[in-house]
C-alpha positions as CSV (number, residue, x, y, z in Angstrom):
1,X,-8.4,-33.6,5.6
2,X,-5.9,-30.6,4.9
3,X,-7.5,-28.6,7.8
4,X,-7.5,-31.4,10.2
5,X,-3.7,-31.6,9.4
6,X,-3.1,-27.7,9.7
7,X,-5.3,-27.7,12.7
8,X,-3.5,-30.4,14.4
9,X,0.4,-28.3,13.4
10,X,-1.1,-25.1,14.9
11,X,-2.1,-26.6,18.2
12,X,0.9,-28.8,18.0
13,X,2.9,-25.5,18.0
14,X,0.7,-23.7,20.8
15,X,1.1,-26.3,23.3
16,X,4.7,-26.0,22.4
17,X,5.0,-22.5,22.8
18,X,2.6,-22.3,26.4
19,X,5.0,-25.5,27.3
20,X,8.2,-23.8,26.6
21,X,6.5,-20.1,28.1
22,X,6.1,-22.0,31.0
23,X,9.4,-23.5,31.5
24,X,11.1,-20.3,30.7
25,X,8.7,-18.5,33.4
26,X,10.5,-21.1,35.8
27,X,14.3,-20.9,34.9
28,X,13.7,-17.0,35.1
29,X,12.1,-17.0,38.5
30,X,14.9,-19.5,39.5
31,X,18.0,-17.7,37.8
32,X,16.3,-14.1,40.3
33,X,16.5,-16.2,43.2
34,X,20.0,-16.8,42.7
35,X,21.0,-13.8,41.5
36,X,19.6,-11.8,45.0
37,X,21.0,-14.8,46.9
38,X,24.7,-14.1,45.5
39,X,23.6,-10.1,45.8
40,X,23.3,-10.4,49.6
41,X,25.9,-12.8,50.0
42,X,28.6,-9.9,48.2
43,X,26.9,-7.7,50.7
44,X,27.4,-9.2,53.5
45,X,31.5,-10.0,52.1
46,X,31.6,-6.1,51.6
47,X,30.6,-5.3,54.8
48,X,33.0,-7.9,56.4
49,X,36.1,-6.5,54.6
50,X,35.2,-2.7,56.0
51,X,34.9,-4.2,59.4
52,X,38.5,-5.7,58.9
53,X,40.1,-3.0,57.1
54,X,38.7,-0.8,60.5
55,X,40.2,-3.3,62.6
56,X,43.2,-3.1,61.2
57,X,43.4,0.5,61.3
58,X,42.7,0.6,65.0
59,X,45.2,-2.0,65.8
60,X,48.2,0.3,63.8
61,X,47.0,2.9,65.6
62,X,47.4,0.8,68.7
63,X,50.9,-0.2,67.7
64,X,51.4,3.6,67.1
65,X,51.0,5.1,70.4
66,X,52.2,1.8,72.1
67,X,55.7,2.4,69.8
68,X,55.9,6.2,70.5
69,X,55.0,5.3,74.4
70,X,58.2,3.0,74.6
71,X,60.8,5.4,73.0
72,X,59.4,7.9,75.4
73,X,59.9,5.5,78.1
74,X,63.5,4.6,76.8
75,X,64.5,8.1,76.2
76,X,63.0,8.1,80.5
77,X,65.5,5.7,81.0
């Protein structure tokens, strides 16, 4: 009757641990997803700020020759 008992506790505990294997298999898997989601989403932000930060670099260098073309023009004047 004692190994009936013990056999039941140890299977008990082995479909307890392939249960809990299993749900930790999933959560992982799940928890990856989401991490190379928010990966390519930081990517795609980082790219975005260089674009702007060129932008604005060519539009001060705009403003720059627009600014030194006007005092030349002034000085014309």
């Amino acid at each position: 009757m004692n190994i009936n008992l013990e056999l039941y506790d140890i299977c008990y505990m082995l479909i307890g641990f392939i249960f809990s294997s299993i749900l930790f298999m999933f959560y992982s898997s799940r928890l990856k997803k989401e991490i190379k989601i928010l990966k390519r989403q930081y990517e795609k932000k980082s790219i975005g700020a260089d674009d702007s930060s060129l932008k604005v670099k060519a539009l001060e260098n705009k403003i720059k020759t627009l600014e030194t073309a006007l005092k030349k023009q002034m000085e014309n004047n």
